[in-house]
C-alpha atoms as a printed R data frame, in Angstrom:
    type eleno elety resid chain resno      x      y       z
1   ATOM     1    CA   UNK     A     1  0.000  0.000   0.000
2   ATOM     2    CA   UNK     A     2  0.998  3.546  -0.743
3   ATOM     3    CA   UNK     A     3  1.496  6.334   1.999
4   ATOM     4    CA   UNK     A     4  3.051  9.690   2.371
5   ATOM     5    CA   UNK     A     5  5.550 10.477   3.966
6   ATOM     6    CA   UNK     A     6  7.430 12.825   5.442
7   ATOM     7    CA   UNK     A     7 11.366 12.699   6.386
8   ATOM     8    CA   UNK     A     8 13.390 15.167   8.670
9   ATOM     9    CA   UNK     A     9 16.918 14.365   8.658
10  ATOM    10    CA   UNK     A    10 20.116 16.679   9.822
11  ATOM    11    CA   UNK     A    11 23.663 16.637   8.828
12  ATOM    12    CA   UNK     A    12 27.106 17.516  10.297
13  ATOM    13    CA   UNK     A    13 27.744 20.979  10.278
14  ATOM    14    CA   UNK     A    14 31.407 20.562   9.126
15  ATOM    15    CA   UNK     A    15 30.122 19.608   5.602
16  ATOM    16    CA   UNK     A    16 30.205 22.669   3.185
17  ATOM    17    CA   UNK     A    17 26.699 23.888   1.521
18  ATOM    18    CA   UNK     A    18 28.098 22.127  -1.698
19  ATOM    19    CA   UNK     A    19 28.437 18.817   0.399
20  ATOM    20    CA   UNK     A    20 25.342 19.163   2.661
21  ATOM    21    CA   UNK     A    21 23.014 19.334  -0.883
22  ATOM    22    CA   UNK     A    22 25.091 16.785  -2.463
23  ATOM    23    CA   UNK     A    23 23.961 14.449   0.370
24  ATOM    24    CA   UNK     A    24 20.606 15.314  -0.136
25  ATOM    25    CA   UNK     A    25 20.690 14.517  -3.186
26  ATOM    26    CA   UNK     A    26 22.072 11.129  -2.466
27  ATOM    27    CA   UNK     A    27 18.854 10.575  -0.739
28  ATOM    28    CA   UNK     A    28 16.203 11.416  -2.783
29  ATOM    29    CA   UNK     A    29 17.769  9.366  -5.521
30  ATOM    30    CA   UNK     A    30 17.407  6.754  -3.445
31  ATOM    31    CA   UNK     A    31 13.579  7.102  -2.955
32  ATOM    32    CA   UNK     A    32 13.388  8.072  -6.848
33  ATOM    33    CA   UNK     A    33 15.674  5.002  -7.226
34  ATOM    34    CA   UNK     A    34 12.733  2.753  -5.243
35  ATOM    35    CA   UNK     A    35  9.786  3.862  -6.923
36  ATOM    36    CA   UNK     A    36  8.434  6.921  -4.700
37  ATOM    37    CA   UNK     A    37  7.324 10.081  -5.703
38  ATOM    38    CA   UNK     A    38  8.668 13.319  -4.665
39  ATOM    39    CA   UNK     A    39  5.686 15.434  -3.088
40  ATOM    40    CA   UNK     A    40  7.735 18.399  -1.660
41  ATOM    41    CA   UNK     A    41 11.115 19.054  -0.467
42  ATOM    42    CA   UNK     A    42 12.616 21.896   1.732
43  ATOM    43    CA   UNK     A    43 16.424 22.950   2.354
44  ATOM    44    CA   UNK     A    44 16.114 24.660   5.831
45  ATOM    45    CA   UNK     A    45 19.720 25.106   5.968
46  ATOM    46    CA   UNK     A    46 21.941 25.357   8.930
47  ATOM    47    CA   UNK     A    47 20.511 26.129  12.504
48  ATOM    48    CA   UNK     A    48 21.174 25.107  15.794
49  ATOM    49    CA   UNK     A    49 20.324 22.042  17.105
50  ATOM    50    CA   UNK     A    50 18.049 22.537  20.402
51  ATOM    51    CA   UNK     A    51 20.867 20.414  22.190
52  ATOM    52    CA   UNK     A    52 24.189 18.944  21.007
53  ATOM    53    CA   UNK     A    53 24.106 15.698  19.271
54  ATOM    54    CA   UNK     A    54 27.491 14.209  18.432
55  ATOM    55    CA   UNK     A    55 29.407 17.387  20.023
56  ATOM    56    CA   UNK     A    56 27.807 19.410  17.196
57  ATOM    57    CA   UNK     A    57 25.410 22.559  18.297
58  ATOM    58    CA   UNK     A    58 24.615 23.197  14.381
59  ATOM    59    CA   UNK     A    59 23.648 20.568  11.760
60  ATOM    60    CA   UNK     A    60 22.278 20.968   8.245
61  ATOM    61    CA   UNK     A    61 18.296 20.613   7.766
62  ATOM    62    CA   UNK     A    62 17.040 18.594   5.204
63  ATOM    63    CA   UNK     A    63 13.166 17.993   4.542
64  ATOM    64    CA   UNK     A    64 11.548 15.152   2.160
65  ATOM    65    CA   UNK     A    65  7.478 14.665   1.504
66  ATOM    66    CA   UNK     A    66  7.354 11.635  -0.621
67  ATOM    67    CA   UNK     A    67  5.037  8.611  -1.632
68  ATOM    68    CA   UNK     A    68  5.966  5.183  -1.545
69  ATOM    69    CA   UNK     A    69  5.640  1.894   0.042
70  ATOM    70    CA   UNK     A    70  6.330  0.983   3.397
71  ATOM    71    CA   UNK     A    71  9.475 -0.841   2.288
72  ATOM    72    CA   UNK     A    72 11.268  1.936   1.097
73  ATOM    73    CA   UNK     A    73 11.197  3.395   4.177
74  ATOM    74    CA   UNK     A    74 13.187  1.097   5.932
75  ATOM    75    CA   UNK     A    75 16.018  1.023   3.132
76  ATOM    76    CA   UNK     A    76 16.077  4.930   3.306
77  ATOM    77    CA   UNK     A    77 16.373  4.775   7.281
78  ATOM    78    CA   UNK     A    78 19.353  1.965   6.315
79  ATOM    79    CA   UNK     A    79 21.489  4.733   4.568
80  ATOM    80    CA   UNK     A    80 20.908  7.011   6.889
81  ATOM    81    CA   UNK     A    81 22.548  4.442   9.755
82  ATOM    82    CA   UNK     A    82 25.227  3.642   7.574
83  ATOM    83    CA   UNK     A    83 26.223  7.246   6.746
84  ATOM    84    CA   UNK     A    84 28.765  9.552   8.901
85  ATOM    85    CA   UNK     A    85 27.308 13.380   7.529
86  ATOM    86    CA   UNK     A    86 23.651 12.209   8.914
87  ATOM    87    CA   UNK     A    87 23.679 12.640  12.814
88  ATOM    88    CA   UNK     A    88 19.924 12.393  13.259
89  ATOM    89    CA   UNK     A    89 17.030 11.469  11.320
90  ATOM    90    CA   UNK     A    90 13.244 10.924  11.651
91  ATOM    91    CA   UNK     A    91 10.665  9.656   9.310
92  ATOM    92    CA   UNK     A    92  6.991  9.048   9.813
93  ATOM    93    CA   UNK     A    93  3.553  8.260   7.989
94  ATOM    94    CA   UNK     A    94  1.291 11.294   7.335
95  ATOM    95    CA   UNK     A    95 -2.347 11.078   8.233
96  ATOM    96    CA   UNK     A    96 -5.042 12.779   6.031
97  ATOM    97    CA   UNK     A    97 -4.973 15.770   8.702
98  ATOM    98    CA   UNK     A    98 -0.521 15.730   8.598
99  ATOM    99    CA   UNK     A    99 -1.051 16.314   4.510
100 ATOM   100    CA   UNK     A   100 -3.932 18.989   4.566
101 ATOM   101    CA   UNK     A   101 -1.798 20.541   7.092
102 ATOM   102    CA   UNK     A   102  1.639 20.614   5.151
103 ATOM   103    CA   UNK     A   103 -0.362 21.430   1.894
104 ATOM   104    CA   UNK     A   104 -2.102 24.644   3.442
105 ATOM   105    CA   UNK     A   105  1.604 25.571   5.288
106 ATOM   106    CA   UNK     A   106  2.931 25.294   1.123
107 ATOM   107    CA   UNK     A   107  0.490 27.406   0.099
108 ATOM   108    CA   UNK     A   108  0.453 29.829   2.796
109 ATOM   109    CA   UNK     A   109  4.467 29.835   1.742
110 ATOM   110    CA   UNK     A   110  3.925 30.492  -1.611
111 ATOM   111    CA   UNK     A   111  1.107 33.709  -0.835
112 ATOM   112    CA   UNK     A   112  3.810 35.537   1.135
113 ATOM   113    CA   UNK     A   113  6.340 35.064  -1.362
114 ATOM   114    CA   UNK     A   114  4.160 36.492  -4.057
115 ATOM   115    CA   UNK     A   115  2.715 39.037  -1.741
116 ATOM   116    CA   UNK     A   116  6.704 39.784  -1.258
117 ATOM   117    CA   UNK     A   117  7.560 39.930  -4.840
118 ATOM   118    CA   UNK     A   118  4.586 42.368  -5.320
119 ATOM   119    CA   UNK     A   119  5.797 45.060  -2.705
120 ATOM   120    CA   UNK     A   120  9.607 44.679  -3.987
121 ATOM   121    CA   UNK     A   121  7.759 45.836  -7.416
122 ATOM   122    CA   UNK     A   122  5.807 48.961  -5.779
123 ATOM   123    CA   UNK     A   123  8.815 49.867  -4.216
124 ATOM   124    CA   UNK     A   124 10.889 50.089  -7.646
125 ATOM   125    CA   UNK     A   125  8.299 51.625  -9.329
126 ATOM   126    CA   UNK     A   126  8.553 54.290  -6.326
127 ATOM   127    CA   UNK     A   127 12.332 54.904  -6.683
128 ATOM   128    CA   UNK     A   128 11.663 54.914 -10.293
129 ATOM   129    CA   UNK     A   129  9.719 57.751 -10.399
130 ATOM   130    CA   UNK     A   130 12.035 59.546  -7.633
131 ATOM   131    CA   UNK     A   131 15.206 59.053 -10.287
132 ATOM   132    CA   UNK     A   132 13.109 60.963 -13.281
């Protein structure tokens, strides 16, 4: 049976940006790899951890909404284990109320970015006219 899914997983902070994406990467090719389909995926980037894990205060945030089968999961969790840059990871099965949530949180997203693009526009039409 098919589920979504959702997959929170954070990696050393001594990795550069480049390295940090490339292991992303790595992971959603191997969920494409297994058959499931990419809903959504967000780079939350480096922030500190709310206590140390590993000695590390900071890690790199890496977020995954995907479909598959319940299978899949456990090979993803498998590289995880098995690889040094991830030093924590969590994965779980969204419920219909988990996915309306996350959907309405996208689109919420995207409104504000629009809204932000919108004012950026006023603003240079503003300092547009003040130049003439």
């Amino acid at each position: 049976m098919i589920n979504q899914y959702e997959t929170v997983f954070i990696l050393s902070p001594i990795l550069s940006i480049a390295q940090a994406k490339e292991a992303a990467e790595k992971f959603k090719k191997v969920l494409l790899d297994e058959g499931a389909e990419i809903e959504h995926e967000e780079n939350w980037g480096l922030r500190k951890l709310a206590y140390p894990i590993k000695h590390k205060a900071t890690g790199y945030y890496f977020l995954i909404e995907f479909k598959a089968k319940g299978e899949i999961v456990e090979k993803l969790e498998t590289k995880y284990k098995y690889d040094e840059k991830v030093i924590r990871f969590l994965t779980f099965r969204m419920d219909k109320h988990s996915i309306a949530y996350s959907i309405k949180k996208r689109n919420m997203n995207k409104q504000k970015v629009e809204a932000s693009k919108v004012e950026v526009n006023k603003v240079n039409k503003v300092d547009k006219k003040k130049e003439k």
